[in-house]
N, CA and C atoms as a LAMMPS dump frame, in Angstrom:
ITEM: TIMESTEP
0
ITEM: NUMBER OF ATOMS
366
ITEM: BOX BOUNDS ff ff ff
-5.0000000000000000e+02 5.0000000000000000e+02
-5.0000000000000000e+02 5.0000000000000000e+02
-5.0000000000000000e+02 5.0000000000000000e+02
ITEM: ATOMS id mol type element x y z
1 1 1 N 266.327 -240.067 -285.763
2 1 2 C 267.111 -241.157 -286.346
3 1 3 C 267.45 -242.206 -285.281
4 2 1 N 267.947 -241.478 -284.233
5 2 2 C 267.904 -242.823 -283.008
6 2 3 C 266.94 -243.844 -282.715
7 3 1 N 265.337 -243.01 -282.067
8 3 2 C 264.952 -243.592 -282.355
9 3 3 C 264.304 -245.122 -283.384
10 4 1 N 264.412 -243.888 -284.696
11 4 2 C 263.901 -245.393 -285.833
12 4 3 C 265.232 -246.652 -285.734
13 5 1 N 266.361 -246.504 -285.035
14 5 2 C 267.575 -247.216 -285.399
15 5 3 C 267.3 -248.21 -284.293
16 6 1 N 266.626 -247.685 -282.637
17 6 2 C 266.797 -248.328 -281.839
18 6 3 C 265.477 -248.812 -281.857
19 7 1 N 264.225 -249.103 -282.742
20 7 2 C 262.952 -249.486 -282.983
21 7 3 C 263.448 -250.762 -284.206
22 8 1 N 264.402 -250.492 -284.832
23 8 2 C 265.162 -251.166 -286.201
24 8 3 C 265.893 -252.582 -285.146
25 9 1 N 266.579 -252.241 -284.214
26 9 2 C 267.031 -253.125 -283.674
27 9 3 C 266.2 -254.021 -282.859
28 10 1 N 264.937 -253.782 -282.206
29 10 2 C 264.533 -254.324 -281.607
30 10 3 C 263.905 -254.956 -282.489
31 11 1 N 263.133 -254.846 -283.67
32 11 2 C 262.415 -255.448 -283.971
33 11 3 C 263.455 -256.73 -284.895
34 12 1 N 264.636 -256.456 -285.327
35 12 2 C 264.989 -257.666 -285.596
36 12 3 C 265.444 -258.264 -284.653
37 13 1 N 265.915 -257.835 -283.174
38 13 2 C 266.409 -258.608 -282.363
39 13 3 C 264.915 -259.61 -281.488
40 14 1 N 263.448 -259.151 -281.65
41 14 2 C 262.408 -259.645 -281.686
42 14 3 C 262.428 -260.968 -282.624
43 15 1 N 262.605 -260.796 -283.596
44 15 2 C 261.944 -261.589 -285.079
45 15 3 C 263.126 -262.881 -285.164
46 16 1 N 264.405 -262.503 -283.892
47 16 2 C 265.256 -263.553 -283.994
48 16 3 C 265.306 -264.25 -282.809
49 17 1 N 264.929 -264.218 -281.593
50 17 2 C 264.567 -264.781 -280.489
51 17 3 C 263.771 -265.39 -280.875
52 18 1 N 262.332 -264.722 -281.552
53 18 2 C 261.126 -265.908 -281.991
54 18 3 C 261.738 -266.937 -282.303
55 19 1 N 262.934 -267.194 -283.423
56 19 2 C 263.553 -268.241 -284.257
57 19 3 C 264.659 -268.694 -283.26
58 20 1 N 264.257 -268.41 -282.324
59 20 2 C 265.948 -268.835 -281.311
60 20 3 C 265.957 -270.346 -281.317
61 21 1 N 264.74 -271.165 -281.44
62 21 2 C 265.237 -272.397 -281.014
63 21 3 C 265.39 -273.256 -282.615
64 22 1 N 265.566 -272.59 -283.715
65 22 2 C 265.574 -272.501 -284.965
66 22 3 C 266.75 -271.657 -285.688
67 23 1 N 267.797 -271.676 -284.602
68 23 2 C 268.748 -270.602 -284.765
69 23 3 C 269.55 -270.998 -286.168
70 24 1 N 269.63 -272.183 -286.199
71 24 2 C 270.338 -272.812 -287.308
72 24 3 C 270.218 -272.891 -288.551
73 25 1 N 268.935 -272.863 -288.441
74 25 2 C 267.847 -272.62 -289.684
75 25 3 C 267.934 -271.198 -290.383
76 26 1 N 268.341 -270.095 -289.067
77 26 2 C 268.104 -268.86 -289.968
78 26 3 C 269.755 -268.762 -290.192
79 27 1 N 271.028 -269.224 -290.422
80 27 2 C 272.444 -269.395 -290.62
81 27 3 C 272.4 -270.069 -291.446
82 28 1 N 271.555 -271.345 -292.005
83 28 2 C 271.663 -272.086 -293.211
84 28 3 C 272.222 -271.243 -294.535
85 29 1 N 271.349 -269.702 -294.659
86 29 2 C 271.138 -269.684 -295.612
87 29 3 C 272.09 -268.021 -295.692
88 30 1 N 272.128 -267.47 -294.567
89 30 2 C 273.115 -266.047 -294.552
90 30 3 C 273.645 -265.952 -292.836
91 31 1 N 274.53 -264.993 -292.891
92 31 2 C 274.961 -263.931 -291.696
93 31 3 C 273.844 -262.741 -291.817
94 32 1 N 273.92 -262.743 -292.883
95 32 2 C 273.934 -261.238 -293.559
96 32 3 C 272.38 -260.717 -292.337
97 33 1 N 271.741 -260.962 -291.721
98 33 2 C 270.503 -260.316 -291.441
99 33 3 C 271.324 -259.893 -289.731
100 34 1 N 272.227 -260.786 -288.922
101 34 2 C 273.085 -260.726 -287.938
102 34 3 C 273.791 -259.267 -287.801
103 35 1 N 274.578 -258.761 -289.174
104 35 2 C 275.494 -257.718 -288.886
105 35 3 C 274.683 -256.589 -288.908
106 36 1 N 273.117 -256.228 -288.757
107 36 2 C 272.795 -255.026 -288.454
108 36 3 C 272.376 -254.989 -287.035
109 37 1 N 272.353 -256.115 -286.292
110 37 2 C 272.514 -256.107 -285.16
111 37 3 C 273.874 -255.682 -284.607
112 38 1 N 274.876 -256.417 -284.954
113 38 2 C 276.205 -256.363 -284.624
114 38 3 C 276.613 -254.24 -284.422
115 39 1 N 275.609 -253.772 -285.241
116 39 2 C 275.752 -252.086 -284.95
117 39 3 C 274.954 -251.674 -284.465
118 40 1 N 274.528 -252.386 -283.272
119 40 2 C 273.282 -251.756 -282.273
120 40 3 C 274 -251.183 -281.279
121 41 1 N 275.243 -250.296 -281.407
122 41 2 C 275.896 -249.782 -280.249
123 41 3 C 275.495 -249.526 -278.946
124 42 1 N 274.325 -248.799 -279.225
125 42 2 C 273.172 -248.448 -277.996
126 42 3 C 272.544 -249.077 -277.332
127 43 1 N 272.29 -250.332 -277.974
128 43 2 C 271.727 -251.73 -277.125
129 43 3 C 272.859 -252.901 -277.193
130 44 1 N 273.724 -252.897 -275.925
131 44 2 C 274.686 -253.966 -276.259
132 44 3 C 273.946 -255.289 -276.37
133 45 1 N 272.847 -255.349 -275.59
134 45 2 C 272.153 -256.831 -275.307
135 45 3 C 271.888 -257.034 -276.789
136 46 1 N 271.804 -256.614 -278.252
137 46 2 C 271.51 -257.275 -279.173
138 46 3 C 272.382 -257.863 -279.664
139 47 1 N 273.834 -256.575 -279.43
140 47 2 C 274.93 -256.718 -280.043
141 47 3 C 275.729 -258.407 -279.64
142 48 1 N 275.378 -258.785 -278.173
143 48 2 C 275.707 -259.704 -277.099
144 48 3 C 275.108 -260.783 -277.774
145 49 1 N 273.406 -260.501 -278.227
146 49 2 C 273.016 -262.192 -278.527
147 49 3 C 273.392 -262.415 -279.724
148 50 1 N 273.719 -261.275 -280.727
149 50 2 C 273.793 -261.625 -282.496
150 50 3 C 275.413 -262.072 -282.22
151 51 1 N 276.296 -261.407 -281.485
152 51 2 C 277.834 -262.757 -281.457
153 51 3 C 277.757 -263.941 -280.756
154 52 1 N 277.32 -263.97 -279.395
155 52 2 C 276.696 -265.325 -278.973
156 52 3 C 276.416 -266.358 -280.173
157 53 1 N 275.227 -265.834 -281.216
158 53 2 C 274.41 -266.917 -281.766
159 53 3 C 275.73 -267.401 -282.689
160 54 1 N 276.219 -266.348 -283.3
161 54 2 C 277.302 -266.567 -284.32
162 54 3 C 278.821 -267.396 -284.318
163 55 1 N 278.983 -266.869 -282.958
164 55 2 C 279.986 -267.616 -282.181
165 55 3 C 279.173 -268.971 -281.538
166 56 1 N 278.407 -269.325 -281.639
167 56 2 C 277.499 -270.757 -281.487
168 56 3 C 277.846 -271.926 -282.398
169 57 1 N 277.771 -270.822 -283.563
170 57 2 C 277.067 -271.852 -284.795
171 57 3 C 278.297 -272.03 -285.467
172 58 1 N 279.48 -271.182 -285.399
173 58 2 C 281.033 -271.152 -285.996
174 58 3 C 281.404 -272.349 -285.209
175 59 1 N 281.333 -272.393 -283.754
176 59 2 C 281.655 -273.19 -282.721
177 59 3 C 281.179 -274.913 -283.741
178 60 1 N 279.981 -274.966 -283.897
179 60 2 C 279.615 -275.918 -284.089
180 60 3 C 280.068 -277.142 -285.403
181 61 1 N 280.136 -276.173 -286.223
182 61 2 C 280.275 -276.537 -287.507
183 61 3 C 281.283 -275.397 -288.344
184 62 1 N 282.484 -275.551 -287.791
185 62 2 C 283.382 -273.954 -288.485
186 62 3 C 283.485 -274.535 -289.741
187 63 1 N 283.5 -275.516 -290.531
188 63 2 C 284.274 -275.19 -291.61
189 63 3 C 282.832 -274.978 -292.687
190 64 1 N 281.575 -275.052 -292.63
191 64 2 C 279.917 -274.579 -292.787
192 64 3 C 280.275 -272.795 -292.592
193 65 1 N 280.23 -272.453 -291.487
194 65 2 C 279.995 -271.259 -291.22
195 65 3 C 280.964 -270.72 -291.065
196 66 1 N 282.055 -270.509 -290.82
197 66 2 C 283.618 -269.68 -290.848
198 66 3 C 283.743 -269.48 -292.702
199 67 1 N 283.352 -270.294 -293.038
200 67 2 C 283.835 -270.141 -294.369
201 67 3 C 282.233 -268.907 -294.986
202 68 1 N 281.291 -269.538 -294.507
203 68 2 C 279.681 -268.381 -295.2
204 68 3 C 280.019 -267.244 -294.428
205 69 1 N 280.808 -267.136 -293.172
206 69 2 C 281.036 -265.904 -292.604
207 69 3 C 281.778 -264.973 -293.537
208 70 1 N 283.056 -265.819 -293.413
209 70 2 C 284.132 -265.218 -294.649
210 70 3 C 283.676 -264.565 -295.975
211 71 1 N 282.788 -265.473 -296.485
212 71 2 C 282.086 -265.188 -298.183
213 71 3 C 281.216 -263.88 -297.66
214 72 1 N 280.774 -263.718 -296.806
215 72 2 C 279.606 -262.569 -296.888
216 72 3 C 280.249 -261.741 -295.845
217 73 1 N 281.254 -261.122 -295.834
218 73 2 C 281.628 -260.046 -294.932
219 73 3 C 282.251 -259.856 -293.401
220 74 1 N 281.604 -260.769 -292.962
221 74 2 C 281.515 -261.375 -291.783
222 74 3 C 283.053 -260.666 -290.868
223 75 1 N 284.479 -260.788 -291.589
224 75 2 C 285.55 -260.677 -291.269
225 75 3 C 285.517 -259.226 -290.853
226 76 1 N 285.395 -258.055 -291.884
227 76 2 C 284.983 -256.956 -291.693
228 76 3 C 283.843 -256.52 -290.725
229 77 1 N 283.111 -257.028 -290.397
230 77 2 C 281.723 -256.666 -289.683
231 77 3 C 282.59 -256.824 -288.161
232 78 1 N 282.877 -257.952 -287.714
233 78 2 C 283.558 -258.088 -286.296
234 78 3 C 284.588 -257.457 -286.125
235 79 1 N 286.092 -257.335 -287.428
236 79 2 C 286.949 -256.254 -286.716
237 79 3 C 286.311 -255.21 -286.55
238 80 1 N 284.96 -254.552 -287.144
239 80 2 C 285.094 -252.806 -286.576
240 80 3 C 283.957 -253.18 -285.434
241 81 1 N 283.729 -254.128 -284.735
242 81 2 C 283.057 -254.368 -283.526
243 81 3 C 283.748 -254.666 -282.721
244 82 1 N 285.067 -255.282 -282.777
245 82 2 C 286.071 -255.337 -282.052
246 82 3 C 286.84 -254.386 -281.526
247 83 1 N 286.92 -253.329 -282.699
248 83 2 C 287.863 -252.264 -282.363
249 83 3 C 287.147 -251.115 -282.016
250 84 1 N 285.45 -251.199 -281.923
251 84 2 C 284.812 -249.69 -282.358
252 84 3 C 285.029 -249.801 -280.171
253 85 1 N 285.443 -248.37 -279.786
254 85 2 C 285.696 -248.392 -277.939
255 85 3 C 283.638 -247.925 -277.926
256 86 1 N 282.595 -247.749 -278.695
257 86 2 C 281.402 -247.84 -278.184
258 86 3 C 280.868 -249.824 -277.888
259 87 1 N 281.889 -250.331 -278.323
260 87 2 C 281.516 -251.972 -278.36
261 87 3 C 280.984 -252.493 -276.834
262 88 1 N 280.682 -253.047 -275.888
263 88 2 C 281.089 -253.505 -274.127
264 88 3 C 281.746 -254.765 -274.43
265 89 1 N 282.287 -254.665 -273.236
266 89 2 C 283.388 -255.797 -273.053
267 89 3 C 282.899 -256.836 -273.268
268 90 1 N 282.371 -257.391 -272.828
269 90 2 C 281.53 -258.876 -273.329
270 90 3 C 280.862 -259.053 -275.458
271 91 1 N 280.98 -257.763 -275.578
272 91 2 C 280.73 -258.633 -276.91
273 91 3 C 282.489 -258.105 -277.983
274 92 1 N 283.023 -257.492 -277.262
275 92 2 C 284.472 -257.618 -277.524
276 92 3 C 284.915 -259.146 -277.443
277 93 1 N 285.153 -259.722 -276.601
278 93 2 C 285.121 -261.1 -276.178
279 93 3 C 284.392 -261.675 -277.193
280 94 1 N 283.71 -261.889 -277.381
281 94 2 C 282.795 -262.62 -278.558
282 94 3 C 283.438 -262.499 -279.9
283 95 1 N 283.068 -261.199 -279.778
284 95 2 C 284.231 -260.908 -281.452
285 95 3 C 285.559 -261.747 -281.661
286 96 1 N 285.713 -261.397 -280.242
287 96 2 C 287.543 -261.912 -280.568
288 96 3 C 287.532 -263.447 -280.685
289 97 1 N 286.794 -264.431 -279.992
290 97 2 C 286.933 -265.525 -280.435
291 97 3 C 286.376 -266.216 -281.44
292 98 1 N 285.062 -265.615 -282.368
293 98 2 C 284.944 -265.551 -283.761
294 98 3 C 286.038 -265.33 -284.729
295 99 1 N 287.179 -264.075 -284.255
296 99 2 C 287.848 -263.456 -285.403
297 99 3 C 288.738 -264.729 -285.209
298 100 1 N 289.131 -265.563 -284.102
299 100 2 C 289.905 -266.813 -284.102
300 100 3 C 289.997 -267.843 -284.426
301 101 1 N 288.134 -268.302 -284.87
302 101 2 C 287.814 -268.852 -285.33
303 101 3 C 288.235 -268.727 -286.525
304 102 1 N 287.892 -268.053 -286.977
305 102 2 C 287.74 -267.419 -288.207
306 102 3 C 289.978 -267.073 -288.729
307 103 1 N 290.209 -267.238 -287.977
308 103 2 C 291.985 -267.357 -288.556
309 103 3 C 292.248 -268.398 -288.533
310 104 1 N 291.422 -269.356 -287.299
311 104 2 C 292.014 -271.003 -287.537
312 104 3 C 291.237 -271.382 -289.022
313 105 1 N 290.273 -270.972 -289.113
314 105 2 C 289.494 -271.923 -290.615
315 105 3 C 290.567 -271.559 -291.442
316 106 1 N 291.246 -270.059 -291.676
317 106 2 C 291.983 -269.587 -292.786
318 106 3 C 293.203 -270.697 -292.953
319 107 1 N 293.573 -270.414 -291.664
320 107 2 C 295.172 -271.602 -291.809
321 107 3 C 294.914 -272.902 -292.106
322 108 1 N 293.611 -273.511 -291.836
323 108 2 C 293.426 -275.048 -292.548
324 108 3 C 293.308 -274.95 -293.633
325 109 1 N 292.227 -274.417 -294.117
326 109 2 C 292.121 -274.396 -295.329
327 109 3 C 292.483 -273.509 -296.737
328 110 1 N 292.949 -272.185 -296.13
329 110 2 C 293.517 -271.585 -296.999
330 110 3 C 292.584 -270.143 -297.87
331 111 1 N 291.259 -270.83 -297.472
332 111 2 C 290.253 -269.575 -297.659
333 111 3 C 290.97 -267.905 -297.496
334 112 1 N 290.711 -266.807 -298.313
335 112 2 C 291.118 -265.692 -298.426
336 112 3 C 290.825 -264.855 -296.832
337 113 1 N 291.129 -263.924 -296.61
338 113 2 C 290.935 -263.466 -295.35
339 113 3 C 289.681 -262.451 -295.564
340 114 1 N 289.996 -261.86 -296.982
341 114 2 C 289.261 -261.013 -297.296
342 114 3 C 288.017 -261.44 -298.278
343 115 1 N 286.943 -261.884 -298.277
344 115 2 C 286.433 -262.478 -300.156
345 115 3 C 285.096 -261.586 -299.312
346 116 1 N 284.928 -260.376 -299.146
347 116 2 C 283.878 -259.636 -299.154
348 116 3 C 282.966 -259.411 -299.755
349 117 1 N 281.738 -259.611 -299.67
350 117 2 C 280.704 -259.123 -301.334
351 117 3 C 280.018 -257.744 -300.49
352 118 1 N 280.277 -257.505 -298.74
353 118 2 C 279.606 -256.175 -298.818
354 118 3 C 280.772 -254.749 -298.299
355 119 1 N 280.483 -253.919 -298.611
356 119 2 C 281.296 -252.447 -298.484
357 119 3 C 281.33 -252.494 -296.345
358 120 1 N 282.583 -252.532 -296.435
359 120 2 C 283.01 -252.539 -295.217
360 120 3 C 282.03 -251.243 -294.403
361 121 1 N 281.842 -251.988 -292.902
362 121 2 C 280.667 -251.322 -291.822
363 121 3 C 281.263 -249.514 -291.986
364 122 1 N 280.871 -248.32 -291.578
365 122 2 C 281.229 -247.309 -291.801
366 122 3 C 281.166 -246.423 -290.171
């Protein structure tokens, strides 16, 4: 099972570097392909570039993406990456200034904290 998990990660953390200079392009349309990276415990370097990119693109345009974060889970996916102690410090950091992001969009605009459509990470 490790294996296929840590063959699972590489190959999407592959298939998203290809698109790195197109990063925007693959956020247009979801998170959702991001948070199975976000549980690559074993490889922090994926875990590192999938908040990087995310914390990029929130950076850029929060009230676009803080809010598609919010709608698709996003809130849930980073607290248990925040809090899980297999996380490394550097993508703790990441998390945390997403989840800030992600409280300033709430207080402007009022968006729910919670509007989940997937079953919280396990």
């Amino acid at each position: 099972m490790k294996v296929k998990s840590r063959y699972y990660c590489y190959r999407i953390q592959r298939g998203c570097l290809l698109n790195l200079i197109t990063y925007e392009n693959i956020f247009s349309r979801s998170f959702n392909p991001f948070f199975p990276l976000l549980e690559c415990f074993h490889t922090p370097g994926v875990q590192l570039w999938a908040a990087w990119a995310m914390q990029h693109v929130c950076s850029k345009n929060a009230s676009r993406y803080c809010s598609m974060l919010l709608e698709e889970g996003g809130l849930d996916q980073l607290e248990h990456v925040h809090t899980n102690p297999q996380t490394h410090r550097d993508v703790k950091l990441l998390a945390e200034s997403i989840l800030e992001s992600l409280q300033r969009h709430r207080t402007r605009t009022g968006q729910p904290a919670h509007t989940s459509r997937r079953p919280p990470p396990q």
